[in-house]
C-alpha positions in Angstrom: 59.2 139.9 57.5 60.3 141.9 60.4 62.1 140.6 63.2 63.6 141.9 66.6 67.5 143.0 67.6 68.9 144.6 70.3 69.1 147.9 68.1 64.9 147.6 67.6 62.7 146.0 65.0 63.8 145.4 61.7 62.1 144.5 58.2 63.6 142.3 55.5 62.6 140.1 52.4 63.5 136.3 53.5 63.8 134.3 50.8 66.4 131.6 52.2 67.4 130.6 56.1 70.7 129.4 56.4 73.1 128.6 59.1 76.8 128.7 59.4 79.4 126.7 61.8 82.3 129.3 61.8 85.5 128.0 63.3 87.2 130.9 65.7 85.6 133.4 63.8 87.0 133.5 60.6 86.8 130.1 58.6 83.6 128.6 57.6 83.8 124.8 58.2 79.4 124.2 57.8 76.7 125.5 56.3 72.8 124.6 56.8 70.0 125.7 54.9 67.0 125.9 57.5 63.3 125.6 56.5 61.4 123.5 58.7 63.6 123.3 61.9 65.5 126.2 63.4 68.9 125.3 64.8 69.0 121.6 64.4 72.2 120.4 63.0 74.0 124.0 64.3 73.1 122.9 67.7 74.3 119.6 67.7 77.5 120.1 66.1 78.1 123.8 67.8 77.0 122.9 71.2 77.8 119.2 70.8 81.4 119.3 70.4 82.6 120.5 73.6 79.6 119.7 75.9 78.9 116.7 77.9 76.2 114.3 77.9 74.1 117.1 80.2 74.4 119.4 77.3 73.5 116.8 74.7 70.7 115.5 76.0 68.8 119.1 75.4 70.0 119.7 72.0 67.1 118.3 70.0 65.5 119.9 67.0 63.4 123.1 67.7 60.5 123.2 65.8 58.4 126.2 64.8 56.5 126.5 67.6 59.1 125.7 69.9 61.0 129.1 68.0 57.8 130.9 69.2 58.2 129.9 72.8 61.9 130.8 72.7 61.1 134.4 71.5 58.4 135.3 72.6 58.9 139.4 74.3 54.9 140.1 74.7 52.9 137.3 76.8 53.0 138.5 80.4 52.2 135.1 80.9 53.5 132.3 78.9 52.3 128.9 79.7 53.9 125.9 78.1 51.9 122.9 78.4 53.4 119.7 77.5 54.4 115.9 78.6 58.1 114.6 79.9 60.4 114.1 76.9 58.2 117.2 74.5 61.1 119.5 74.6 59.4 121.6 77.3 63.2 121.9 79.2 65.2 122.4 75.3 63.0 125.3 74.6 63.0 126.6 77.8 66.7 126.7 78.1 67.1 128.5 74.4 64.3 131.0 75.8 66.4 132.0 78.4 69.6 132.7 76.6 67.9 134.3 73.8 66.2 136.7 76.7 69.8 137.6 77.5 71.0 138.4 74.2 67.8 140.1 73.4 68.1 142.7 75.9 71.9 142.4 76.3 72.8 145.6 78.6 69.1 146.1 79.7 68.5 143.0 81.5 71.6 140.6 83.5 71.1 137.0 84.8 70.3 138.3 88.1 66.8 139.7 87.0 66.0 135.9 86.1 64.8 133.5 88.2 63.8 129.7 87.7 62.1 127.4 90.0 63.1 123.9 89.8 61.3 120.9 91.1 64.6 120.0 93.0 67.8 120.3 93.5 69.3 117.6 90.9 67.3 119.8 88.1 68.9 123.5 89.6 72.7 121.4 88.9 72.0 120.5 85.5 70.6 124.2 84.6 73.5 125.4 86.6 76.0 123.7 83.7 74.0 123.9 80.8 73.6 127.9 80.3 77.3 128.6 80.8 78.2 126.1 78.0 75.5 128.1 76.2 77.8 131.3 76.4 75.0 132.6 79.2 75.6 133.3 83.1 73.6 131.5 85.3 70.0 132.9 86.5 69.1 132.7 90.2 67.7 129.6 91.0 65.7 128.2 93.7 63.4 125.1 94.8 60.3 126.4 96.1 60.9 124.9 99.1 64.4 126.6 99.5 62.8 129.8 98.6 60.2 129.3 101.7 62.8 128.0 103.8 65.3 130.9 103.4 62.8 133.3 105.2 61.6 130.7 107.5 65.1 130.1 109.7 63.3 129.7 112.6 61.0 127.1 111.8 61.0 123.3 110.3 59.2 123.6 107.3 57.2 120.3 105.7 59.7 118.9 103.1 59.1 117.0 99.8 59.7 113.6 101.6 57.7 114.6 104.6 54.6 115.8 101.8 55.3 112.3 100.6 54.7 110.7 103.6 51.9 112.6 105.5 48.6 110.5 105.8 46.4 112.8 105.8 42.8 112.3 107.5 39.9 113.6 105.3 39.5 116.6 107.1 43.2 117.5 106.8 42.8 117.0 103.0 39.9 119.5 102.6 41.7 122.2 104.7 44.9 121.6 103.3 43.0 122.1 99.7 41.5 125.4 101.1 44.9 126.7 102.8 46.0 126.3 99.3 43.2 127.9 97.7 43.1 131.4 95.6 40.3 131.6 97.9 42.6 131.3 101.3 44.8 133.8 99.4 42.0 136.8 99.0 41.3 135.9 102.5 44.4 136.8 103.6 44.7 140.1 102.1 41.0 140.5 103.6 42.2 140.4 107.1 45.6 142.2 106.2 43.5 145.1 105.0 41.4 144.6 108.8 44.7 145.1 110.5 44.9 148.5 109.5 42.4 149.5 111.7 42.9 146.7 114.5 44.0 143.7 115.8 47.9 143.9 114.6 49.8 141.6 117.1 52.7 142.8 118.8 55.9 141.8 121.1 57.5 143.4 123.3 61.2 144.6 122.9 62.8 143.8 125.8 66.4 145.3 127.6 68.5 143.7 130.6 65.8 141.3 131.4 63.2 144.4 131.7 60.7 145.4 128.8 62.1 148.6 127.5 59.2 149.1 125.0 55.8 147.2 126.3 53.5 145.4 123.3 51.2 147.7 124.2 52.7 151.0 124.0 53.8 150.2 120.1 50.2 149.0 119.4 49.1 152.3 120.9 51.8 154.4 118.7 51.0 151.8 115.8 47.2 152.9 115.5 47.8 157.0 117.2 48.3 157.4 112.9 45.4 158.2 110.7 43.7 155.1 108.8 44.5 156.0 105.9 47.6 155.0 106.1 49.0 151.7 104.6 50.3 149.0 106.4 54.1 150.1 105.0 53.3 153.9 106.2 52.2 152.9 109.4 55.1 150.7 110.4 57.6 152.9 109.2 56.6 155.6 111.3 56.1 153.6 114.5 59.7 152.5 113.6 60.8 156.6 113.5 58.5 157.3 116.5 60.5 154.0 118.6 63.8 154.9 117.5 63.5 158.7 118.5 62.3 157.5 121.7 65.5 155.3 122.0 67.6 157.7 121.5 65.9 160.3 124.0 66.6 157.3 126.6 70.2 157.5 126.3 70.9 160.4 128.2 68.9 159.4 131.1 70.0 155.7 130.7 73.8 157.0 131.3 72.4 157.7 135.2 71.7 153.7 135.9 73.6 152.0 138.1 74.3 149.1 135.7 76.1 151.9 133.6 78.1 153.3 136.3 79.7 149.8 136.9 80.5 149.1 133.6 82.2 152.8 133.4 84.0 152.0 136.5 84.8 148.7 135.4 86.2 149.6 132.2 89.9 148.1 131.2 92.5 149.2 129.4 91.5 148.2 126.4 88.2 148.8 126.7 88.9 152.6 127.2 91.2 152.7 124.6 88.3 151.6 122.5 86.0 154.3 123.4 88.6 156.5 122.8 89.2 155.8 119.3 85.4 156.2 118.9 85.5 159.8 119.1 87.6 161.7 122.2 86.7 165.2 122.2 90.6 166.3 123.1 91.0 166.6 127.2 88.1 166.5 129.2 87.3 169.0 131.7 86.7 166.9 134.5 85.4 164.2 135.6 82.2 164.6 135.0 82.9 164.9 131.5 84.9 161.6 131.4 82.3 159.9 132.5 79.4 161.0 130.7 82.0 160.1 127.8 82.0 156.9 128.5 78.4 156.6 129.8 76.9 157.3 126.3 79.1 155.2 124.9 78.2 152.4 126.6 74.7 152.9 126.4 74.7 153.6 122.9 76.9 150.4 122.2 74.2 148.4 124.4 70.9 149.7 122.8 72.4 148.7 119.3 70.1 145.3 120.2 66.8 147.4 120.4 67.9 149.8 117.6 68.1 146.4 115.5 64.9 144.8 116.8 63.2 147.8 115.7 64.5 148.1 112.3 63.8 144.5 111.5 60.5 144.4 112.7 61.0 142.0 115.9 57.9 143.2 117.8 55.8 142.2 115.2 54.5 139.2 116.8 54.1 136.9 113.5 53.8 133.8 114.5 50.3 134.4 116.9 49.1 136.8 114.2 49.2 133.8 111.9 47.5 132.1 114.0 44.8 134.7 115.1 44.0 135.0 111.1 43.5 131.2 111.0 40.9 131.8 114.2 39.4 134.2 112.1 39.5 132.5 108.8 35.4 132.1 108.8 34.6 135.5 109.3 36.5 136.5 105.7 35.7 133.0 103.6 32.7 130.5 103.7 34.6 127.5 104.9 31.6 125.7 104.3 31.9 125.8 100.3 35.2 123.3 100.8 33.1 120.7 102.7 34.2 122.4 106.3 32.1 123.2 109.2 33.2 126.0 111.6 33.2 123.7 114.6 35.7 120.9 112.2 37.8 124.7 110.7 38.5 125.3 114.7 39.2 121.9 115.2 42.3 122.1 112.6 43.2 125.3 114.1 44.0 123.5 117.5 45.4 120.8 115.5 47.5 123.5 113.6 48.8 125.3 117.0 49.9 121.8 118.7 52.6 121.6 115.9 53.5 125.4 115.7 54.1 124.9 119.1 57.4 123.0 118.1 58.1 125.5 115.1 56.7 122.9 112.6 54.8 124.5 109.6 53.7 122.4 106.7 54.0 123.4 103.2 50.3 124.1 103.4 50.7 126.7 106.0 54.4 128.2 105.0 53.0 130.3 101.7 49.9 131.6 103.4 52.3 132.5 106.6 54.9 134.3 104.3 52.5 136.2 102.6 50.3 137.6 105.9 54.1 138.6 106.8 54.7 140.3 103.9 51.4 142.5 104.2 52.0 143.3 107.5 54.9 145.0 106.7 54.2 146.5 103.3 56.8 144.3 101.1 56.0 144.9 97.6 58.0 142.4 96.3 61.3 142.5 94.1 60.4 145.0 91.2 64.2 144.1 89.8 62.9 141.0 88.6 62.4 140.9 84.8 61.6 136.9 84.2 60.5 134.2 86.2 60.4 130.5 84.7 58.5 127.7 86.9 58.5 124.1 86.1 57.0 121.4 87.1 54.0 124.3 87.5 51.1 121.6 87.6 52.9 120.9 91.9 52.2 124.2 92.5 49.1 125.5 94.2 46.8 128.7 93.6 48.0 130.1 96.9 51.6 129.2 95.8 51.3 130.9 92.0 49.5 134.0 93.5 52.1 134.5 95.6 54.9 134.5 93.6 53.0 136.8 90.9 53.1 139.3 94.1 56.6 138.7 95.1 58.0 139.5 91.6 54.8 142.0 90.3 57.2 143.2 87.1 57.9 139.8 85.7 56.6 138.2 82.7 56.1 134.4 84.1 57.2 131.2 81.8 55.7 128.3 83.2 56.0 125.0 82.0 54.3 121.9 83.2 51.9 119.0 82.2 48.7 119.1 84.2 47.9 115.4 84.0 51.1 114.1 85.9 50.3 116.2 89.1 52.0 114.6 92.2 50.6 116.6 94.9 47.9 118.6 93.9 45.9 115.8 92.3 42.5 116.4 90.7 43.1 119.9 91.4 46.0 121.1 89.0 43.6 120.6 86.0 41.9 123.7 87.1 44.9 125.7 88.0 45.2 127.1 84.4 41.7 128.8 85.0 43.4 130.2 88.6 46.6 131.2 87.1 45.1 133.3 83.8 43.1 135.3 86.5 46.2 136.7 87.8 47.3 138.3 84.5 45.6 140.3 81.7 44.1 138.1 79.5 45.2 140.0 76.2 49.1 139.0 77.4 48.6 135.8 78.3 49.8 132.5 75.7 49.3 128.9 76.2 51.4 126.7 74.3 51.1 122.7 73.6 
């Protein structure tokens, strides 16, 4: 047989499996012979003697095909498929350690990420793997991963998903929004935007508009269309922040400038000073221009920062001018929805955005138009991704995190019968999700 190591592949003849306890590495105290379980009694007394009853409660015998879902380097998509109490967690857990150990030096905990079905879950996780010699992965609830890039808005929760009564035209659009057809849509009218129709703010200065929404829309689209949506904004970005800094000079002659130079304490000029005095000055024309630039430079840090984090991209009414123009890039009609009842939700929709709500419906699809808009391609440091609980999580959701993290193999583990959320639906999320990845690398496990 022939199996892997850190140092590569290797071949043996295996005529016997057995397992040792060793006590601080020198005495033998146990010894297991192994042929139709792998790590049963080593776990539980190994992992059993100085754990708690966390630990315990996952060290249950591993079976054959449990061993496969533990080692398994190939599948770029692994699906585990299996009901509460089949070992789905145990096997999991194992997978991830032996992931570490496997590529020990090539791969750290940080290029693993789980995504827990709530917080209680990420706590256990978070002291199991230390006790299994292992540093913790990154770990996140979706909805903590949604949230984190949300701050300014109040994103639907899990109790307020529980609670929503939903009218039977919210139903069907929600089921659309969280379509893999609503996700093609949306990289449909991202791909639209790099000809027209990108939504922009203004960035403003001392209560006046220093650069107007429509100047950057005019520098955003002076570039040839070939461009991507990433090449595009980076060079606006250059273009605004050369023209900032050709507006210093003549900034230094406002008369909000020369009051703040003549204004100056102390302090204040001692401060300048120590930013960068070029020895005596010559006169004072010279002092002041000093401290003019200073100041002006010191006051435009605010634009310079609105520019480099993209703060006149208006996101919030592009979001909403893609949901206006949902029908022209998907047949609403094939989810039960008029156009006339589509523009109803819309107004619906824009009531609540008004107070910076956003259900979970919404906060994927909103994320990911953000995303385009700016060229993200995701974290390509990411080596694993685990999901449980996957039969919660919608098309739209799955598709998006394949994009965010577009060099992971995915582990997900779930039972599609004992959907909370997405219903009738989950049972055909396996035919969604094995779209997303090459069929030849993909592995479902019961």
């Amino acid at each position: 047989m022939t199996y892997q190591t850190p140092d590569g592949p290797q071949s043996v003849e295996l005529s016997l499996k057995r397992q040792f306890v060793i006590k601080d590495g020198v005495q033998i105290e146990t010894m297991f012979d192994t042929a139709e379980t792998i790590g049963d009694q080593m776990l539980l007394e190994v992992l059993g003697e100085k754990s708690d009853t966390q630990m315990k409660s996952i060290v249950t015998t591993i079976q054959r095909e449990q061993n496969q879902i533990i080692r398994d380097t190939t599948a770029d998509l692994l699906f585990v498929q299996g009901a509460a109490g089949s070992g789905k967690t145990s096997a999991v857990l194992q997978r991830v350690a032996y992931l570490l150990y496997r590529y020990r030096g090539n791969l750290t905990s940080s290029q693993v990420i789980m995504f827990s079905p709530n917080q209680l879950f990420s706590d256990y996780i978070g002291n199991v793997l230390p006790e299994m010699g292992e540093q913790n992965m990154v770990q996140f609830t979706y909805y903590q991963y949604v949230t984190r890039r949300t701050p300014g808005l109040k994103v639907q929760n899990l109790f307020q998903q529980f609670e929503a009564n939903q009218t039977p035209l919210q139903a069907k659009v929600a089921a659309l929004k969280e379509s893999d057809a609503f996700f093609h849509a949306t990289e449909a009218y991202a791909e639209h935007l790099r000809s027209a129709g990108v939504r922009f703010k203004d960035i403003r200065f001392r209560d006046g508009v220093f650069f107007s929404r429509k100047k950057i829309a005019e520098i955003f689209y002076s570039y040839n269309q070939n461009y991507n949506m990433n090449n595009r904004l980076q060079a606006t970005k250059e273009r605004l922040t050369s023209m900032l800094n050709r507006r210093v000079g003549s900034e230094t002659r406002a008369k909000w400038v020369r009051e703040a130079v003549e204004n100056l304490s102390e302090e204040e000029i001692r401060d300048l000073q120590s930013q960068g005095q070029p020895g005596e000055f010559k006169d004072s024309d010279s002092e002041f221009q000093f401290y003019a630039r200073h100041i002006v430079t010191n006051a435009f840090e605010d634009i310079d920062a609105a520019i480099i984090r993209n703060r006149f991209l208006n996101v919030r009414a592009q979001y909403v001018a893609f949901l206006r123009a949902v029908p022209e890039f998907l047949d609403v009609t094939k989810f039960g929805i008029t156009v006339d009842e589509w523009a109803q939700s819309v107004e619906e929709f824009v009531d609540q955005f008004r107070e910076r709500q956003l259900t979970m419906a919404d906060a994927t699809p909103y994320l990911h138009l953000y995303d385009l808009m700016i060229g993200r391609h995701g974290d390509r440091k990411m080596r694993f991704v685990f999901i449980d609980e996957i039969q919660d999580y919608t098309p739209y959701q799955l598709a998006y995190l394949q994009k965010s993290f577009p060099r992971a193999k995915f582990t997900l583990l779930g039972d599609l019968n004992q959907a909370i959320f997405t219903g009738s639906s989950a049972r055909n999320l396996m035919g969604s999700v094995t779209k997303m990845f090459d069929p030849d690398k993909t592995r479902v496990c019961s």
